[in-house]
N, C-alpha and C positions, 0 to 999 in steps of 0.2 A: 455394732450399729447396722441397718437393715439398710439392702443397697436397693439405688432405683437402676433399672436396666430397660435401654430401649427395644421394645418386644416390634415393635413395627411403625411405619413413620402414623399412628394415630392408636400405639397404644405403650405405655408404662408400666415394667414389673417392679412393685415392691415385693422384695426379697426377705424375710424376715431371717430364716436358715436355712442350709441346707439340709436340714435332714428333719424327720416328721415328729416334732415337740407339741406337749402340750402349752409351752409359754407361745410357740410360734402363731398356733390357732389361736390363742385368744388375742396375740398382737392383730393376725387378721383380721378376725371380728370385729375388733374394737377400731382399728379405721378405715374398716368398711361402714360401721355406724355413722362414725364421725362425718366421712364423706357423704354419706346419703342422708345427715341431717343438716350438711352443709357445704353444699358439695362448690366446685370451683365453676366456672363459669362457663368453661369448654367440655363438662365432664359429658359424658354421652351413656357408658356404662360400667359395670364393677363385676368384677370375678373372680370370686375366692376360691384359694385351694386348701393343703394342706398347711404348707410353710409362707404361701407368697400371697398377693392380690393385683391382678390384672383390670390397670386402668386406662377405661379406653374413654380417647378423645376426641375432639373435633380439629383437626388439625390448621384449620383456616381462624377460627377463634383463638389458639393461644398459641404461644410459646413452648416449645415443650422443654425448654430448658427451663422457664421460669415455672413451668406446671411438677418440674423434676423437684425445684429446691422446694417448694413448698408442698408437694408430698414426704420428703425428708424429713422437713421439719415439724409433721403433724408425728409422723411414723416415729420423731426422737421422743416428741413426746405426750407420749400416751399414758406415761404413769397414771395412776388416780385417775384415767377415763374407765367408766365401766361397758361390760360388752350390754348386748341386747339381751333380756332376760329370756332365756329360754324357755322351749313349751315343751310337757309330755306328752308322748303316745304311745298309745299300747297297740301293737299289730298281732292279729290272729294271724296262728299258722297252722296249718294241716302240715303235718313233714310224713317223711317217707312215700312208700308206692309209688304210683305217677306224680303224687304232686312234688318228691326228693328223689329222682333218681340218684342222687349220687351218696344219699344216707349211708347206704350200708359201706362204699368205700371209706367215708371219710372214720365209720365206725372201725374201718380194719387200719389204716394209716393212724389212727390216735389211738390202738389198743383199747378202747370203749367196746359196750356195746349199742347198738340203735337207740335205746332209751337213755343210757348215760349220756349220748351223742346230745337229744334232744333236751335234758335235763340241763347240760352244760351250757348250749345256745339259748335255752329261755330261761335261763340265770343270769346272764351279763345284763350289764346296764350299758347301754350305749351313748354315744355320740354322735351324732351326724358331724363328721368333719369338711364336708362340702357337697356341692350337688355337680356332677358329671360326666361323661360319657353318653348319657340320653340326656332328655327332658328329665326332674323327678327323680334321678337315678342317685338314692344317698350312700356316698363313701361313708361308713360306720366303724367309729375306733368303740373297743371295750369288748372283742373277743376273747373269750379265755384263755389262757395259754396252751390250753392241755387240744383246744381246737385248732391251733395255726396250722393247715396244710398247705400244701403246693398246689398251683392251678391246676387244673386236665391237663394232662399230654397233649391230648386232643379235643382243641373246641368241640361244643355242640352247634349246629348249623342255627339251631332254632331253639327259644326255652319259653315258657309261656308266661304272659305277662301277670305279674305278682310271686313270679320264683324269687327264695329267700335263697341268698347259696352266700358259699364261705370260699377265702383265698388268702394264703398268708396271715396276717395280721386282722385283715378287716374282715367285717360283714358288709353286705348289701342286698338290694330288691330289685330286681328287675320291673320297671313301671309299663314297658312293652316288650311282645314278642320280639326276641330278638337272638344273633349270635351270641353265645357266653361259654368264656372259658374258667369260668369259676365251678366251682362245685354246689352243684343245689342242692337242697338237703329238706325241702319244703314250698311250699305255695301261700299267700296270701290273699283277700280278694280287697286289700286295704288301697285305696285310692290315693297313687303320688302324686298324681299330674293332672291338673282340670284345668282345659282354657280357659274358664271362668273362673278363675282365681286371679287377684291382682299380677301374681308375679308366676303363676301355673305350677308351680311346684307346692307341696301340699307340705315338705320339712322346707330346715334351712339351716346352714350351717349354726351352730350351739343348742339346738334341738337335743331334745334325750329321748330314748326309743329300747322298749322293754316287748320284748317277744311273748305269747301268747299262748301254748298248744291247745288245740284242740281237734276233737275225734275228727270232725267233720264239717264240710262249713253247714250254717242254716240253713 
């Protein structure tokens, strides 16, 4: 059963598991839908991750014991609810030289070479399993196995915004300049995050995202 856990006096963790399943993300999704097509009274906002969803509330409109049982009992039962249908997209990437500084390493740590490197990463199908750490910034399951590395030793200060880089398990994008200790392996000039977007992020968690290569950008 999935626990509710008080994260702060005006926010709520449903817990689905501990550890990063594909049953846990779609319990996610499915009542995070639930709630934002029907949502409680006090709700304010909703923050998925990989196993849990961060419910944040208005703490002078409810109870938050009574806002606890009755996220419990959506969260028991969500059988036969279904998630949001997901959208694709397909992101260009330039990899290698400037735009992947860290291609050729991640080519010596996986016994690849650059082009299998590249061939491997625009062959998975992805998921976006949540958006955070920036704005726009998609946590990505459905790396190959032959790609799982370890982060840098040592951060980079700076990576430029649209660096594709790999770590462990996932993939991700960087949607601004920023510090990153993941390994880049490519550049995109694909657009995550526009204020003018209802919700500014351009994925969303159950998203699918299929890699691109290309010589150069237009």
């Amino acid at each position: 059963m999935p626990r509710i856990v008080s994260a702060s006096d005006r926010a709520l963790l449903v817990v689905f598991d501990d550890a990063i399943t594909e049953a846990a993300g779609r319990d996610v999704r499915r009542l995070e839908a639930w709630l934002r097509e029907d949502p409680p009274a006090a709700l304010v906002d909703l923050n998925p991750a990989y196993a849990s969803l961060l419910v944040r509330f208005d703490p002078l409109r409810c109870d938050p014991d009574v806002l606890a049982l009755e996220l419990a009992r959506r969260a028991a039962a969500l059988t036969g609810r279904s998630e949001p249908e997901p959208r694709s997209f397909t992101v260009p990437v330039v990899y290698g030289g400037q735009d992947g500084p860290d291609l050729s390493e991640v080519a010596r740590a996986t016994g690849l070479n650059e082009s299998e490197v590249v061939a491997a990463h625009a062959g998975g199908s992805y998921e976006v399993r949540f958006i955070g750490f920036m704005p726009g910034f998609p946590y990505l399951a459905g790396l190959p196995d032959v790609l799982h590395t370890p982060r840098r030793d040592t951060p980079r200060a700076r990576v430029a915004a649209g660096s594709v880089a790999v770590a462990g398990a996932q993939a991700g994008i960087y949607p601004f300049p920023s510090p990153a200790g993941w390994n880049v392996i490519g550049r995109t000039t694909f657009v995550l995050f526009d204020r003018a977007l209802g919700e500014g992020a351009t994925l969303a968690a159950g998203d699918r995202v299929r890699f691109q290569p290309l010589e150069r950008f237009p």
